[in-house]
C-alpha positions as CSV (number, residue, x, y, z in Angstrom):
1,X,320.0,92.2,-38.5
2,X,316.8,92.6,-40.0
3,X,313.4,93.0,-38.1
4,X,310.5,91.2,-39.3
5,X,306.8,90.9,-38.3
6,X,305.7,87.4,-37.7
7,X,302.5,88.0,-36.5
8,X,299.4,91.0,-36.4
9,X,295.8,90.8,-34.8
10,X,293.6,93.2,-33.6
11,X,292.8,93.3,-30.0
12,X,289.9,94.5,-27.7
13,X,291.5,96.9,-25.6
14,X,294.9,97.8,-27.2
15,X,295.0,97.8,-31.3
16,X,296.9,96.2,-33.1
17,X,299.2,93.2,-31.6
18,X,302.3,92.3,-33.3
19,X,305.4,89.8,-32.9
20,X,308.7,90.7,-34.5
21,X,311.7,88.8,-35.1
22,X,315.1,89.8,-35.9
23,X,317.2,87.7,-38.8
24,X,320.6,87.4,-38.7
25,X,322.6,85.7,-41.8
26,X,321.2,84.1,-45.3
27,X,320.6,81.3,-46.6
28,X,319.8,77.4,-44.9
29,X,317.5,77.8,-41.8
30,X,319.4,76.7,-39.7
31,X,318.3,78.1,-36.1
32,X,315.2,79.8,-33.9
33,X,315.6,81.0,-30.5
34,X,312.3,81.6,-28.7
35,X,312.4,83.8,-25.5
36,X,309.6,85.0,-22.9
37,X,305.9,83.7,-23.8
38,X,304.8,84.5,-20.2
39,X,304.4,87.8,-18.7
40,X,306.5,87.4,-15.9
41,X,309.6,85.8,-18.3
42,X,311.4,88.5,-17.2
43,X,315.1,86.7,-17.1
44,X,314.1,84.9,-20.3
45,X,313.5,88.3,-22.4
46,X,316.7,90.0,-21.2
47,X,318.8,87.1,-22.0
48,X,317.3,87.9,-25.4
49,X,318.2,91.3,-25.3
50,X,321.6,90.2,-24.4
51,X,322.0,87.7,-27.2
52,X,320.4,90.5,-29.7
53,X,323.6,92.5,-28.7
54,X,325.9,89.5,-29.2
55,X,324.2,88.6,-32.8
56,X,324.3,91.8,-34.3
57,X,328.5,91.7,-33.3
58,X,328.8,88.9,-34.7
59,X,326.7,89.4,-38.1
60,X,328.9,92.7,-38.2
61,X,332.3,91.0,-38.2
62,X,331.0,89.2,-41.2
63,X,331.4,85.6,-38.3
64,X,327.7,84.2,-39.4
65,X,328.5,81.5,-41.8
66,X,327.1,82.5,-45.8
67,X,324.8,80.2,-45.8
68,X,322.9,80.1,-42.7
69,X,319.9,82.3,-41.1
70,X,319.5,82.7,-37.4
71,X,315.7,83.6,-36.4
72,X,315.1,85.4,-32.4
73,X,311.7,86.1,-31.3
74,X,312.2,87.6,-27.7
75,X,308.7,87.5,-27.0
76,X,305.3,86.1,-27.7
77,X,303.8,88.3,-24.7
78,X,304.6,91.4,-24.2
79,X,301.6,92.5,-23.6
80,X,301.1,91.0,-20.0
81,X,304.1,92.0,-19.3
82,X,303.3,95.4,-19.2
83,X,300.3,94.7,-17.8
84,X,302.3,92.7,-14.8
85,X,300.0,89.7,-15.3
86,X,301.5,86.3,-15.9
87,X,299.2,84.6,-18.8
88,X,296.9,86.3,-21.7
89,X,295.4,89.6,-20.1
90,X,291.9,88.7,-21.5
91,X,291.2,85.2,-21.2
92,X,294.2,84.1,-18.6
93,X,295.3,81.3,-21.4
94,X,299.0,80.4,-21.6
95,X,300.5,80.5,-24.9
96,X,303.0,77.5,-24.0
97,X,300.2,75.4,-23.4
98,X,298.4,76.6,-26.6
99,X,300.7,74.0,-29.0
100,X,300.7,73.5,-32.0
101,X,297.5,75.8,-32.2
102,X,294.9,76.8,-34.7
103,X,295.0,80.0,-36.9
104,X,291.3,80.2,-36.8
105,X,290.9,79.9,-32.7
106,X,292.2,81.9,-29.5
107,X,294.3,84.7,-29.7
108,X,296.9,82.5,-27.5
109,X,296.0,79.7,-30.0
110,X,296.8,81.6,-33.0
111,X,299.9,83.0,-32.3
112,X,301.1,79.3,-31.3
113,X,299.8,78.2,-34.6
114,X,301.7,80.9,-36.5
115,X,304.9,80.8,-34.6
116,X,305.0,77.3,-35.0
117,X,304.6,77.3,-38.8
118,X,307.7,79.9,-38.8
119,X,309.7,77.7,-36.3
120,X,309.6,74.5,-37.3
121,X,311.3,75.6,-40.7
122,X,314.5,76.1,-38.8
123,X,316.9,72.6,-38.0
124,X,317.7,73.9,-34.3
125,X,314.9,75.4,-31.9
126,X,316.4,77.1,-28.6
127,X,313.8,78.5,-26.1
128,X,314.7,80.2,-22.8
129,X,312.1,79.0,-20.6
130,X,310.9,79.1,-16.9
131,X,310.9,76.2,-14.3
132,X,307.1,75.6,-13.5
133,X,307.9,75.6,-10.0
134,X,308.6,79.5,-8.5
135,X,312.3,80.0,-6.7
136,X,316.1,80.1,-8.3
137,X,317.5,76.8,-10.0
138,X,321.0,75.7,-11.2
139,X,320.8,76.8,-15.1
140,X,321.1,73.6,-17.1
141,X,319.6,72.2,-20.5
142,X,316.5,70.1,-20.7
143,X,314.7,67.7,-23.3
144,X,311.7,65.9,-23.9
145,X,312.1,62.1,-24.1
146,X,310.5,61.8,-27.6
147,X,312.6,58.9,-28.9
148,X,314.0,62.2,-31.2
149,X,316.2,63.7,-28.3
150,X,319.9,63.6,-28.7
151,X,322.1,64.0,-25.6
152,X,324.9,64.6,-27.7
153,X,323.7,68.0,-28.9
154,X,322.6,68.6,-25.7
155,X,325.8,68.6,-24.4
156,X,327.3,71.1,-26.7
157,X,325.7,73.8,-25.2
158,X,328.5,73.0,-22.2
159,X,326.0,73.5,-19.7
160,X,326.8,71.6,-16.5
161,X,323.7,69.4,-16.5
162,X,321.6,68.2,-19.3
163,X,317.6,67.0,-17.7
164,X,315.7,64.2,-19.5
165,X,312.2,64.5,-18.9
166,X,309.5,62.0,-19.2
167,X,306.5,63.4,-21.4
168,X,303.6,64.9,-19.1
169,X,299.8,65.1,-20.4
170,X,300.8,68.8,-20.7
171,X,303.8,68.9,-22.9
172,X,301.7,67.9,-26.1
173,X,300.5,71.2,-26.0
174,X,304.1,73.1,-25.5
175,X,306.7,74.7,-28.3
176,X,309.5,72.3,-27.1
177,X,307.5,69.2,-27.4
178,X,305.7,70.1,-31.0
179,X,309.4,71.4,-32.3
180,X,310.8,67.8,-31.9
181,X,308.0,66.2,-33.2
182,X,308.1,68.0,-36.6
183,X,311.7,67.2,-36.8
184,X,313.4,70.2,-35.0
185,X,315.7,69.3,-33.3
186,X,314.8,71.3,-29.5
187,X,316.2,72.1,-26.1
188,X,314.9,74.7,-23.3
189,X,317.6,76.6,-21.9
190,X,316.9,77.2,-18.4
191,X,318.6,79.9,-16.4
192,X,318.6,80.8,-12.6
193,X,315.5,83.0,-12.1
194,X,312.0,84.1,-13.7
195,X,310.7,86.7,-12.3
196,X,313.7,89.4,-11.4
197,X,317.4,89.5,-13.3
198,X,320.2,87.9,-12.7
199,X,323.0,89.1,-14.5
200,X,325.4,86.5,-14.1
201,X,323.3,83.7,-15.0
202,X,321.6,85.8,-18.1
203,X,325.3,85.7,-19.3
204,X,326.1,82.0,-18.9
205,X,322.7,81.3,-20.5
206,X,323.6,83.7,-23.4
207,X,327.1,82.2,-23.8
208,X,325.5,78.6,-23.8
209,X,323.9,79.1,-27.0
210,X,326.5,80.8,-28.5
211,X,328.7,77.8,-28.0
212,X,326.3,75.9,-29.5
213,X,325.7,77.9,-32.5
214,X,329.5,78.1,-33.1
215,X,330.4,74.2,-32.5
216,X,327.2,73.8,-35.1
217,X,328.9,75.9,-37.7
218,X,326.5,78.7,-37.8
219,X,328.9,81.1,-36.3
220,X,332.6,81.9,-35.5
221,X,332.6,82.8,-32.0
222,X,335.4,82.5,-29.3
223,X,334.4,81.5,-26.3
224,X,335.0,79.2,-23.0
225,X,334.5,75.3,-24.0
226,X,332.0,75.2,-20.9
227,X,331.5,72.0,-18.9
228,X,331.1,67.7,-20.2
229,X,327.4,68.1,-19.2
230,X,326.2,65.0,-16.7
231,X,323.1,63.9,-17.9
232,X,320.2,63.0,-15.5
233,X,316.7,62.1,-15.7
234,X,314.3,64.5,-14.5
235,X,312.4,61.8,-12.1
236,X,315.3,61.2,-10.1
237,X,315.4,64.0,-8.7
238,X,314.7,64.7,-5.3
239,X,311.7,66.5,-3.7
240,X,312.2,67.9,-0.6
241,X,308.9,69.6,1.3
242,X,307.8,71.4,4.0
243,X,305.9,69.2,6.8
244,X,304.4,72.4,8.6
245,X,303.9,76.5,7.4
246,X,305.3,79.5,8.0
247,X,308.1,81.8,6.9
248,X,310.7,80.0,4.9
249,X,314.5,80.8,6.3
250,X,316.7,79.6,3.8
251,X,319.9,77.9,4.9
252,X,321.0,76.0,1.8
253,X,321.5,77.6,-1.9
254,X,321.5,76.2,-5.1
255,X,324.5,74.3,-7.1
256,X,325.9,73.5,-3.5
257,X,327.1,69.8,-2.0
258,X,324.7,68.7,1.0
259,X,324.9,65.8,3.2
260,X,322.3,63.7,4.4
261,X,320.7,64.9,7.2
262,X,322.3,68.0,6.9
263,X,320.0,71.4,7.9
264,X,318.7,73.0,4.7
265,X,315.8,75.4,6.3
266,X,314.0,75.9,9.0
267,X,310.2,76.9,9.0
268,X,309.5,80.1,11.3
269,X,305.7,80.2,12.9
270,X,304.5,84.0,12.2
271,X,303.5,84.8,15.3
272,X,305.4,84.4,17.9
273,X,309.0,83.7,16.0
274,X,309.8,80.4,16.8
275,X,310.8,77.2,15.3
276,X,308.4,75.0,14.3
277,X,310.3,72.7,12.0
278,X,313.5,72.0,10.3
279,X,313.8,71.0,6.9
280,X,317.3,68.5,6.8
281,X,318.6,67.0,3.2
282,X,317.0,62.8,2.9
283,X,319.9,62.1,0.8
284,X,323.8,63.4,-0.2
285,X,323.8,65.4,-3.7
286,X,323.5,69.1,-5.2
287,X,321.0,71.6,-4.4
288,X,319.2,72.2,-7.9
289,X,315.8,74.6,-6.9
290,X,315.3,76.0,-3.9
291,X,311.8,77.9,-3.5
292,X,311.7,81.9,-2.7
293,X,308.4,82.7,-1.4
294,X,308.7,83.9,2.1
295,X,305.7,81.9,3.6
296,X,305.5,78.4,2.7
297,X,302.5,76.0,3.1
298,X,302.2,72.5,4.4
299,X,304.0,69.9,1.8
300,X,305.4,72.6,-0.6
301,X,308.7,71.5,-2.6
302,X,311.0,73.7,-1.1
303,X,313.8,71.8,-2.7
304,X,314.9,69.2,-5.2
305,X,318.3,67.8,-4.8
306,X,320.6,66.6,-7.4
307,X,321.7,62.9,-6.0
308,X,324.8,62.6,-5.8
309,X,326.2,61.0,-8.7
310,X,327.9,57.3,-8.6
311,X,327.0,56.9,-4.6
């Protein structure tokens, strides 16, 4: 493993700002993994940490093929993170919606502009990502429909599900959609939470990619074969949402089978402790998100629900 430094800039407030990256292998470019570029990505950068560990095993057994290079950046950001805000500290930017960027503008927009010259050398791009919407999610593989997209890749990762997404105004400005349009072939790995750890799914995101590096020949690896990944399109899923507010008491979880009609949560009114609405399932399928604030407002997605597949 060797550490590099991608990218330096002087800030205000704090010095210099720099973004490393750690190399594993020589030779043929052949993969980037990109981690946390928000400050709350805090699932995202320990699943790097995790797959740091696993990397540096494997480059020590000598099980990184001789002629290919394996690039990780675990984070664009770290500096909201310690400072516990979500986007840029001084100008509240996002640097996933700062794509493909300009080395002469933004701080956000320059580090998108130099991290995508790096990136887009590689054949593979990998980023762990987080679900724009706030609560815990099946972990499952998604792509961009550019008309460059393969399915078939995306099913090596042997994740159980594989979401298609139709391009939205915003996407022309993320690392996933400017990756496939300069030829890299790119998938966001999505795991089960943002802003806290969970260990379990950290792991199963972690041994995603490694099954994918290892059924790419970049590395020897031994590990479970995973799942045959169902595709689905991102617009058919189901959004299910509150009709009244109050505290959220969740009944359903995610990656289970509901029924129609079946109770999934019941909105609690704050002040007195009653009832004031149930939330029931409009169709048969899999939970797939399920929000976790405690207070929810009228007509917030409180789920989305996998249909069932074949009904």
């Amino acid at each position: 493993m060797n550490k590099e430094l991608l990218f330096t800039m002087n800030t205000s407030f704090r010095g210099e700002y720099e973004i490393h990256g750690f190399t594993y292998g020589h030779g043929e470019k052949a993969a980037c993994i990109v981690g946390a570029m928000r400050g709350n990505e805090y699932q995202q950068l320990y699943i790097c940490s995790l797959l740091a560990e696993k990397l540096s095993e494997i480059e020590a057994k000598g099980d990184i093929a001789s002629d290919k290079q394996l690039l990780l950046i675990p984070t664009l950001n770290y500096s909201s993170m310690n400072a516990g805000k979500v986007k840029w500290i001084s100008d509240d930017s996002d640097i996933n919606r700062s794509f493909p960027g300009n080395h002469q503008g933004t701080a956000t927009s320059r580090i998108a502009a130099t991290i995508l010259d790096i990136a887009k050398e590689y054949s593979y791009g990998i980023q762990f990502a987080s679900f724009y919407l706030h609560g815990e999610l099946v972990p499952h593989i998604r792509m961009m429909r550019t008309g460059k997209e393969s399915n078939s890749l995306a099913n090596l990762f042997g994740m159980p599900y594989v979401v298609t997404g139709m391009n939205r105004a915003f996407d022309a400005v993320t690392l996933n959609y400017n990756w496939q349009e300069l030829g890299t072939q790119a998938f966001s790995v999505y795991s089960k939470t943002t802003d806290w750890i969970d260990d379990e799914s950290a792991r199963v995101a972690v041994s995603s990619v490694l099954r994918f590096l290892t059924r790419m020949g970049i590395i020897r690896y031994d590990c479970h074969g995973g799942y045959i990944s169902s595709i689905i399109s991102e617009d058919e899923l189901v959004s299910v949402k509150s009709d009244s507010a109050g505290f959220f008491r969740k009944i359903a979880e995610i990656n289970t089978e509901i029924k129609r009609g079946e109770l999934m949560a019941e909105i609690i009114n704050p002040m007195d402790g009653k009832i004031k609405t149930q939330i029931v399932a409009p169709t048969d399928g899999i939970v797939f998100f399920v929000q976790d604030a405690p207070m929810v407002f009228q007509n917030t997605v409180c789920y989305k629900i996998i249909k069932r597949l074949h009904q």
